[in-house]
C-alpha positions in Angstrom: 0.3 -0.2 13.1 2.0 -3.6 12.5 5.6 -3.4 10.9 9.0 -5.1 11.0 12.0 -4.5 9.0 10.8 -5.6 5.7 7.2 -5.9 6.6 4.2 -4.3 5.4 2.7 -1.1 7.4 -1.1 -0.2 7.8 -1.4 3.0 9.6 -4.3 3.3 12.3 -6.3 6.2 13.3 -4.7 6.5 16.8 -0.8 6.7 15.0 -1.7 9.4 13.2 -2.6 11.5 15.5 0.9 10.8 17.6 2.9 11.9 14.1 4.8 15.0 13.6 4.4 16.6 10.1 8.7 17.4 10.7 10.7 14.8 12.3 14.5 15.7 12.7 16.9 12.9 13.1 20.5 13.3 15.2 22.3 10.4 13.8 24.8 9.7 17.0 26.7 6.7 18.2 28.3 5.1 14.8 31.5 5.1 16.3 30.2 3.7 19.9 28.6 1.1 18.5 31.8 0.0 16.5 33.8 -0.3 19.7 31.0 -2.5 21.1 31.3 -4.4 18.4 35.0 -4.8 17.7 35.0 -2.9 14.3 36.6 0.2 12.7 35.1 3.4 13.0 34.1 3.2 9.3 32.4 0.1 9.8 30.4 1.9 12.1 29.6 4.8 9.8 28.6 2.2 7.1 26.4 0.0 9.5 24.5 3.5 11.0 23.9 4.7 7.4 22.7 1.6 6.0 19.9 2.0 8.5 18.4 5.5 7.2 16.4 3.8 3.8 14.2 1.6 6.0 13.9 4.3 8.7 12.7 6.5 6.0 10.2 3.7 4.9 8.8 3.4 8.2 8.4 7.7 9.1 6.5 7.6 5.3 4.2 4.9 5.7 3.1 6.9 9.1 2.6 10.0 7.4 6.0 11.9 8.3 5.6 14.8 5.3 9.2 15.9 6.3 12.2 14.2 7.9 15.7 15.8 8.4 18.8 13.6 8.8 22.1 15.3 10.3 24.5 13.1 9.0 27.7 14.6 9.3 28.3 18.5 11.6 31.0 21.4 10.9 32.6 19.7 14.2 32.3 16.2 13.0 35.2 17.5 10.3 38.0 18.2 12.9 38.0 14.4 12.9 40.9 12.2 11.7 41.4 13.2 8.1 41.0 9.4 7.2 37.8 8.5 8.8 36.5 11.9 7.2 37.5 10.7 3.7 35.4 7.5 4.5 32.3 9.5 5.6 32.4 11.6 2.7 32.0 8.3 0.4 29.9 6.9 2.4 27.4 9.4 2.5 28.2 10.1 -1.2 27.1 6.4 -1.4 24.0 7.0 0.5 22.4 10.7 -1.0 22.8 8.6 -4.8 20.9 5.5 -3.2 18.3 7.2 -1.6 17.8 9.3 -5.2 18.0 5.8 -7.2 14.5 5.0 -5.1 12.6 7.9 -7.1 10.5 8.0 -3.3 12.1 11.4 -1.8 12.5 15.0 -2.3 16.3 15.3 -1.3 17.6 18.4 -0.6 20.9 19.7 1.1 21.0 22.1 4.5 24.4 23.3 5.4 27.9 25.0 4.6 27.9 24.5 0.8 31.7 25.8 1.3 32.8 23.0 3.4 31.3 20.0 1.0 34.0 18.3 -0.9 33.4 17.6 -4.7 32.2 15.1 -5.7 29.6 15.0 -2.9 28.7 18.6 -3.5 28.0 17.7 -7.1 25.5 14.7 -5.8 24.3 16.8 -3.5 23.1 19.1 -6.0 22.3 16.9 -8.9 19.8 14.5 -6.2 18.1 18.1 -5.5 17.3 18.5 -9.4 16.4 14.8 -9.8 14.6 14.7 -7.4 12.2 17.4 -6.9 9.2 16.9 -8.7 8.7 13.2 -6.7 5.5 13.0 -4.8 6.5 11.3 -1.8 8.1 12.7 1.4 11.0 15.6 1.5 14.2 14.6 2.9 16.7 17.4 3.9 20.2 15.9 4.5 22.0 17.8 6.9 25.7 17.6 5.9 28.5 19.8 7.0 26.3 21.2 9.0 25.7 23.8 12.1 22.8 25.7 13.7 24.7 28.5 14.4 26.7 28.4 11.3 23.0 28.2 9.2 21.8 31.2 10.7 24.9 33.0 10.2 24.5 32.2 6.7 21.1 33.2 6.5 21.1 36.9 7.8 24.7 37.2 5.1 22.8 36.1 2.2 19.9 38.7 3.2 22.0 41.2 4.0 24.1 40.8 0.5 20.6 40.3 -1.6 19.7 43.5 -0.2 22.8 45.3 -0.9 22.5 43.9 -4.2 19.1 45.5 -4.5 20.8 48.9 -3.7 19.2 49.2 -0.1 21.5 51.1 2.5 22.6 49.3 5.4 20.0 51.1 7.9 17.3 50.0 5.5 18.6 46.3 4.9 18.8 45.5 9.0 15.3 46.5 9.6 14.4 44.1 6.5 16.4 41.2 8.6 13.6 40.6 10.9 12.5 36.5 12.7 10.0 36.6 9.2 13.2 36.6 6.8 15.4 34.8 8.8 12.8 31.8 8.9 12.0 31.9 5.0 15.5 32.0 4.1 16.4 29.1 6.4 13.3 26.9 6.3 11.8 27.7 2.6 8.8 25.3 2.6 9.3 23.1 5.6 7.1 23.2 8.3 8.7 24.0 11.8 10.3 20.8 13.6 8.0 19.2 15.7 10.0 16.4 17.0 13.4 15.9 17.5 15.4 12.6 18.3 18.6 11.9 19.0 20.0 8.7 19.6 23.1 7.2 21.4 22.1 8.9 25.2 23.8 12.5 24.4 21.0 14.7 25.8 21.5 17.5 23.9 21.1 19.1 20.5 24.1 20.4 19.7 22.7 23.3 18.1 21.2 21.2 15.7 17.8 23.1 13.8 18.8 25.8 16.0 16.6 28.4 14.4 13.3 26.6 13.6 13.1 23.5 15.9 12.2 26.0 19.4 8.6 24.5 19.3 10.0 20.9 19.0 9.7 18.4 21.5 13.0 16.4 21.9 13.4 12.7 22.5 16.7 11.2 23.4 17.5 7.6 23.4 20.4 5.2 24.5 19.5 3.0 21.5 22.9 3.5 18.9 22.0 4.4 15.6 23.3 1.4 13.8 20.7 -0.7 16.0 17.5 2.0 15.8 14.7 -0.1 15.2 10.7 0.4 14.5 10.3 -0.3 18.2 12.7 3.1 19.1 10.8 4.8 16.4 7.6 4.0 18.0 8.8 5.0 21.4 10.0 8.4 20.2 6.3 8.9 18.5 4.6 7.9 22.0 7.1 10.6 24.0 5.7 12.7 21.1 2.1 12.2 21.9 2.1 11.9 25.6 4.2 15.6 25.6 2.3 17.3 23.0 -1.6 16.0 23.9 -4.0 18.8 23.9 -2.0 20.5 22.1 -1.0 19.0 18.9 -0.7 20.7 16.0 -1.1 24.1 18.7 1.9 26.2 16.8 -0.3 29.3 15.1 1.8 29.1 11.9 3.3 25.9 10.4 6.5 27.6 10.4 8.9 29.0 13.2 8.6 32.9 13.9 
């Protein structure tokens, strides 16, 4: 595939058999890359996120059908109340551009509780806007935690099946890997890949439910500076790791 940041793409056979239909993104090193570069940790945030509408571009024009972004974690909020405020605008800033394309399915994962207004009210109203556009989902991971999601998950079961007038015996044998995964993933398709950029190898709990298949790809590359060339490297770790065995996982969904 030839590409460059504001290029054209043409997608060969070989590429698409190295791409994952669900690519997960861990958006790290904002604030590195500011102190590299003598600027303020919101400069950071603003350069990093001003990179996700051509990454998108590039994981849709190689036939990405989902791609997961965590922008901002549950921890990322014990932060300095002022740089907070600032990521909260920023990504505001973001969720309404990427809607303003008419390209995505947008969608929220994580603690609705712990999104500020008004970004809870873009959140949802990008959600609505958005879902009947053809082109590739998007789930924006903000104010979000793997452990916190599947806590979440097994409450709401539990209280949907106390609402339905089950006992509590007969609700935990309904809360089962089956219902966990449908009320966690809905329609996505298991994780396949994971990257994580900035040279943290771990992942933080990130997808923590869904993404046990997933190969993981970590990079030294900051986010602000993640270019088609780190994109394509993480694809080749993809294919080298999964050959023989791509698309193996018996159902499309984690179990």
């Amino acid at each position: 595939m030839s590409s460059g940041r504001g290029g054209t793409s043409v997608r060969t056979a070989n590429e698409r058999s190295a791409v994952p239909r669900h690519m997960a993104l861990i958006l790290d090193g904002n604030r590195r890359w500011a102190t590299v570069h003598g600027r303020t940790a919101s400069e950071g945030h603003e350069a990093g996120f001003s990179r996700v509408p051509e990454v998108l571009h590039w994981c849709h024009d190689l036939g990405v059908e989902t791609v997961t972004l965590w922008l901002l974690s549950t921890d990322n909020l014990r932060r300095d109340p002022a740089e907070v405020d600032a990521l909260m605008r920023i990504i505001t800033d973001l969720v309404n551009g990427l809607a303003a394309s008419d390209r995505w399915r947008l969608r929220h994962r994580g603690v609705r509780a712990m999104v500020p207004e008004p970004l809870l009210t873009a959140l949802d109203e990008v959600t609505a806007r958005t879902t009947d556009n053809t082109g590739m989902r998007v789930n924006l991971a903000i104010c979000y935690g793997g452990r916190e999601e599947v806590t979440e998950a097994c409450r709401e079961l539990l209280e949907g099946y106390a609402h339905e007038g089950l006992s509590p015996a007969e609700a935990a044998r309904l809360v089962t890997a089956e219902t966990v995964t449908e009320a966690i993933a809905a329609d996505d398709p298991a994780p396949e890949l994971v990257v994580r950029t900035s040279g943290e190898q771990r992942s933080s709990g990130f997808l923590l439910w869904t993404a046990r298949h997933a190969e993981h790809y970590f990079t030294t590359t900051y986010w602000p500076d993640f270019g088609y060339d780190d994109l394509k490297a993480a694809l080749t770790h993809y294919e080298r790791r999964s050959r023989g065995r791509l698309r193996a996982i018996p159902d499309s969904r984690a179990t």
